[in-house]
C-alpha positions in Angstrom: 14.1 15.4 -5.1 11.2 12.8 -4.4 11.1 12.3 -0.8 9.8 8.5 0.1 9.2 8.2 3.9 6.3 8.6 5.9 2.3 7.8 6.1 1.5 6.1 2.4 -1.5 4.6 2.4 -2.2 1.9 0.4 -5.7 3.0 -1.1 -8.9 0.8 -2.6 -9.8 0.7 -5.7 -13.3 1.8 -5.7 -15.6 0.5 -8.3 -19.5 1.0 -9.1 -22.5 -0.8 -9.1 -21.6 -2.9 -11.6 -17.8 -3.6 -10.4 -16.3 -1.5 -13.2 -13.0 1.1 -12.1 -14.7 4.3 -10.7 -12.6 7.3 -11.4 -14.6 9.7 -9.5 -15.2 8.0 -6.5 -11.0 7.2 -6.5 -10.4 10.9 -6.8 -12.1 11.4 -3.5 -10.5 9.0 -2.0 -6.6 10.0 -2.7 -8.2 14.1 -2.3 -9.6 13.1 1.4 -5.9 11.4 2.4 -4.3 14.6 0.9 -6.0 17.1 2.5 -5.2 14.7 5.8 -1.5 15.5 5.2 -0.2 11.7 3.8 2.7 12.2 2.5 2.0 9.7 -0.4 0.5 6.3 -2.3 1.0 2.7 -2.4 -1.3 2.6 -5.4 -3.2 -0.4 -7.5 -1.2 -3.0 -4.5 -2.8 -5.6 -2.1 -5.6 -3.3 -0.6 -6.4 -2.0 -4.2 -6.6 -5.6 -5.5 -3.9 -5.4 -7.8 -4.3 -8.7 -9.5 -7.5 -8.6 -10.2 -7.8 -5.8 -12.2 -6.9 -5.7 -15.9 -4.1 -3.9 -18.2 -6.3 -1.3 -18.9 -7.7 -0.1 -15.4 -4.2 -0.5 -13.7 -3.2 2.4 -17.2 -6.2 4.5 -15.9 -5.3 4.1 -12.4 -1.8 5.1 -13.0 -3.2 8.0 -14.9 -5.3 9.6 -12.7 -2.9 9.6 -9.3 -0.1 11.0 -11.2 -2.6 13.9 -12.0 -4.0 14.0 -8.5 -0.8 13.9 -6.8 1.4 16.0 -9.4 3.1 18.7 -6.5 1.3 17.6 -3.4 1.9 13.4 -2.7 4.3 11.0 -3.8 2.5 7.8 -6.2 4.1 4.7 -6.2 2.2 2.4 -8.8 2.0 -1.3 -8.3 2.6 -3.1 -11.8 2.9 -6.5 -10.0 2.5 -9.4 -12.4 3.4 -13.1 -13.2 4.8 -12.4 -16.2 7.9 -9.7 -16.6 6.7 -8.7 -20.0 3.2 -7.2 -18.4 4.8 -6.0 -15.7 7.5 -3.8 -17.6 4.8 -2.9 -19.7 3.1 -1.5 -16.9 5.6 0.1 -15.6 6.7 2.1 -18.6 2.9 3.3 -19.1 3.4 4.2 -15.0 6.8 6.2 -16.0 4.8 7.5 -19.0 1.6 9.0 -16.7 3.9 10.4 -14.3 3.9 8.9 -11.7 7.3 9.0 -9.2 7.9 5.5 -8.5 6.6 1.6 -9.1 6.6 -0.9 -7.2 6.4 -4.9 -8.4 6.0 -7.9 -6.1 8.1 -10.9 -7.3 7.0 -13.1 -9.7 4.0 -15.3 -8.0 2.1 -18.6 -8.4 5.4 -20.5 -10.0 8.2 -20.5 -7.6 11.0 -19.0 -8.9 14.5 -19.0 -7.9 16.6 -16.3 -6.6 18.2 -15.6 -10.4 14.5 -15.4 -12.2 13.8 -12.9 -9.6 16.9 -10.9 -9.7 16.1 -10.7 -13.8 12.3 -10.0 -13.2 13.1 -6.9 -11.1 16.0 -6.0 -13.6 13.4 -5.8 -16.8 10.8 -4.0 -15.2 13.4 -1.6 -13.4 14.5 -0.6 -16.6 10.9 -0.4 -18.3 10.1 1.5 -15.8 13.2 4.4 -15.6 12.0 5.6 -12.2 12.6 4.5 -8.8 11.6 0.7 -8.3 10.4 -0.4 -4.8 10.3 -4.4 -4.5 7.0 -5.4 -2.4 7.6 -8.1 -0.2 4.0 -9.9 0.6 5.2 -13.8 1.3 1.7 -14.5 2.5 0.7 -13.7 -1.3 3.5 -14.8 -3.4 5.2 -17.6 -1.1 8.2 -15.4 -1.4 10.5 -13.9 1.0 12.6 -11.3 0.1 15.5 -11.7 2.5 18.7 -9.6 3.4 20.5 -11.4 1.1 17.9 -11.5 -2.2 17.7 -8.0 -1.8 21.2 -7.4 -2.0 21.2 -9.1 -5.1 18.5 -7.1 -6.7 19.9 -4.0 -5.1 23.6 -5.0 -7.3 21.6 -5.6 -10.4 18.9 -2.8 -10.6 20.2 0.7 -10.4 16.4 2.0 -10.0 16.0 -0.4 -6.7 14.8 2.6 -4.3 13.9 0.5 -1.0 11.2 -2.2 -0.7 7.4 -2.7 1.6 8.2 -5.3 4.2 5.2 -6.9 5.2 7.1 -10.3 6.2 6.8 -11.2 9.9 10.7 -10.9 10.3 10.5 -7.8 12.0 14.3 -7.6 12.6 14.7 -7.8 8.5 13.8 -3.6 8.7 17.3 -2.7 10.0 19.4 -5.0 7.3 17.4 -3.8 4.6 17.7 -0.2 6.2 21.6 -0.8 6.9 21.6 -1.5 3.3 20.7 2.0 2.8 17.1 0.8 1.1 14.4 2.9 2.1 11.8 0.1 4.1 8.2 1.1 4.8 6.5 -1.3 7.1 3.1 -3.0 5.8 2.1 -3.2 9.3 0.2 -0.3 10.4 0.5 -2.0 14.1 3.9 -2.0 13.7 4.7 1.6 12.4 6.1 3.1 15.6 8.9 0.3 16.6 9.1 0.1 12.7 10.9 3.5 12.3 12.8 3.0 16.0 14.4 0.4 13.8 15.4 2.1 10.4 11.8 1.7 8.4 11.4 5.3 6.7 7.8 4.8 7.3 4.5 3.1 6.7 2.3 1.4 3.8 -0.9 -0.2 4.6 -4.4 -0.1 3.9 -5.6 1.0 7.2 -4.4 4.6 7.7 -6.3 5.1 4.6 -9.8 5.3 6.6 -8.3 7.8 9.4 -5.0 9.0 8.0 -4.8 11.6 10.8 -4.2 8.8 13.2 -0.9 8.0 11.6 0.3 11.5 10.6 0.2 11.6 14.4 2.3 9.1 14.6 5.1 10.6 11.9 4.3 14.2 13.4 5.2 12.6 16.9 8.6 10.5 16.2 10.0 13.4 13.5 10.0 16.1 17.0 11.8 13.2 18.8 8.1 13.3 21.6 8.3 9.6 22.4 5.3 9.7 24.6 3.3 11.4 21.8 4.2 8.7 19.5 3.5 6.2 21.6 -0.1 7.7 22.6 -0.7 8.0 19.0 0.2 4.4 17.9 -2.4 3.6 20.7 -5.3 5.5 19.3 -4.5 4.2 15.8 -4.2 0.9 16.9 -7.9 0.8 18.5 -9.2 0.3 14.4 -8.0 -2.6 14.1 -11.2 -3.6 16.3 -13.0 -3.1 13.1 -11.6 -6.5 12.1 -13.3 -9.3 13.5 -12.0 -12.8 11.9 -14.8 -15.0 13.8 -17.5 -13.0 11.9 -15.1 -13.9 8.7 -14.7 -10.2 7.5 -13.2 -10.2 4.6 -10.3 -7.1 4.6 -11.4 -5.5 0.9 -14.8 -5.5 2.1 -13.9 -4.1 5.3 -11.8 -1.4 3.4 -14.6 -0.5 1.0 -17.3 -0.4 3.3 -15.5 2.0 6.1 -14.6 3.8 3.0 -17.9 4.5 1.4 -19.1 5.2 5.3 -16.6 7.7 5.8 -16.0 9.5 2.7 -19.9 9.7 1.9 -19.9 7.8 -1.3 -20.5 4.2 -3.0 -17.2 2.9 -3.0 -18.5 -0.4 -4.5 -18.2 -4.2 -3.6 -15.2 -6.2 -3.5 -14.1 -7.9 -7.1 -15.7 -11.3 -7.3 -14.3 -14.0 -5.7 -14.5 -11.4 -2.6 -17.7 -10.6 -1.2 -19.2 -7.6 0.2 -20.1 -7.8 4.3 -23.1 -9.6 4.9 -26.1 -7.7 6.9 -24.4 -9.3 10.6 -20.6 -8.0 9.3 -22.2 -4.7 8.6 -23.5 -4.0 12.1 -20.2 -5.0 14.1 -18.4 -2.8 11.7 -20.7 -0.2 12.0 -21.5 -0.2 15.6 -17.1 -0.7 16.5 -16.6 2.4 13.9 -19.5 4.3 15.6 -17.6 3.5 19.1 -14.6 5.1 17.8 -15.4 8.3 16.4 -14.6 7.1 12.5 -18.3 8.2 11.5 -18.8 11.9 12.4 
């Protein structure tokens, strides 16, 4: 039985000179978290910049972490999409590659009421034939999923597994985990008090660049060692001085560049609009990630 709680990053998607998918260089990437002990992947969502790849790279994608992760991490595959045709589509292929689970944001750019939703989640559910986690990113979508949507979806689609909150209503963890809906946090800040409250763990981009960090964290809170946790949610916490908005770093870019620092390869630029850091960026980053140990 797939287990879905703990440390899932939610990984880049690297690309090459030329800004075209790069399998290899993604390999590496969901290789170095394994061999860090994640326990899974948030795959192709917000810090992979889901919608701005096409049909075919989110297939590829889909393809190669089923492969990867076949016996040793859990993939969830984003198939987010405005339309519910593409989506389901995507999320059969996902079903189709292997992979363990998908996971959809609601329908965006339109706003859509709480029955267009419901149905959305519904079709691709069923495309899809695996266990379906709803992706709550209102800063994105300009839609919340509440207590009360999410009871709705959870009546209508059988595959509804649990849901990434990353909503500033904290106290929404414990309904949706009283609901018996497994609830990763998309706050990496936030993973510690998260799981005191009923989240069965965390997706975000950041444990991706020093996953050990927030294994500690897991290891920590699973023995019942408060202090430990604590300590650890402290040191993982001290990356987030990587992210200076004044200088106007842009978070892909940050991502990418850490990455490609860390892991030893060309993990490309951001997809156009984003842009990569600018020579300035590049040296706070640098000199903060030096600081901290992230570039041994």
């Amino acid at each position: 039985m797939t287990v879905f709680s703990g440390i899932f990053p939610a990984v880049i998607t690297p690309m090459d000179a030329q800004g075209a998918f790069n399998p290899e260089a993604f390999r590496t990437v969901l290789e170095f978290n394994i061999q860090a002990g994640v326990d899974g992947f948030w795959i192709a969502g917000g810090s992979g910049e889901s919608v701005l790849l096409d049909d075919e790279e989110n297939r590829q994608i889909a393809a190669i972490a089923a492969e990867v992760c076949r016996g040793r991490a859990v993939s969830i595959m984003h198939v987010g999409a405005a339309t519910t045709a593409r989506a389901a589509a995507l999320a059969a292929h996902a079903a189709k590659a292997g992979c363990d689970a998908v996971c959809c944001v609601p329908p965006f750019f339109y706003r859509r009421n709480d029955a267009e939703i419901v149905e959305h989640y519904r079709v691709v559910g069923q495309a899809a034939g695996l266990p379906l986690f709803a992706y709550n990113l209102p800063s994105c979508t300009n839609v919340d999923l509440s207590p009360g949507l999410m009871q709705r979806i959870q009546e209508a689609v059988p595959q509804l597994k649990g849901l990434k909150h990353s909503s500033p209503v904290f106290n929404n963890i414990a309904a949706f985990a009283a609901m018996g809906l497994s609830c990763f946090t998309g706050s990496a800040a936030l993973m510690l008090p998260a799981m005191s409250v009923g989240a069965c763990g965390c997706v975000d981009g950041w444990p991706a660049l020093a996953p050990q960090r927030w294994t500690a964290i897991r290891d920590a809170y699973k023995t019942g060692d408060l202090d430990a946790a604590q300590k650890a949610q402290a040191h993982a916490a001290e990356l987030f001085a990587l992210y200076d908005k004044n200088l106007g770093i842009g978070f892909h870019s940050l991502l990418r560049h850490v990455s490609s620092r860390v892991l030893g390869i060309d993990c490309g630029p951001p997809r156009p609009p984003g842009l990569p850091l600018s020579a300035e960026q590049q040296r706070h980053v640098d000199t903060t990630a030096q600081a901290l140990g992230l570039y041994a």
